[in-house]
C-alpha angles and dihedrals in degrees: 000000000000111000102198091218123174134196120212122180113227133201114228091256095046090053101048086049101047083046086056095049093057100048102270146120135217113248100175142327105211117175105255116321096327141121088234124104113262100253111194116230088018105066131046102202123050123191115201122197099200122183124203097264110275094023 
C-alpha cells in the first residue's frame, strides 16, 4: 500500500489560517516538545495543540 503523502513549510500566520479554515482553534504553539512558547525565527520545531472550534 502506497500512501501519496506531501510536506509543505508553513509560516505561523499560513498555518493558523489554514487551522481556521478547517474548524479548528489554536490551543497552544509551544517550541518542540517543550513547555516553552513557539518563538518564530528562534525555534525550529513547533508543536501546535489545535480543538475542533467551540470545544
Amino acid at each position: 500500500m502506497r500512501l501519496p503523502i506531501q510536506f509543505r513549510l508553513a509560516t505561523r500566520d499560513e498555518f493558523a489560517l489554514l487551522a481556521s479554515l478547517a474548524g479548528f482553534d489554536i490551543v497552544s504553539i509551544t517550541a518542540g516538545f517543550t513547555a516553552e512558547p513557539y518563538r518564530e525565527g528562534e525555534c525550529r520545531t513547533a508543536v501546535w495543540t489545535l480543538a475542533p472550534r467551540g470545544a
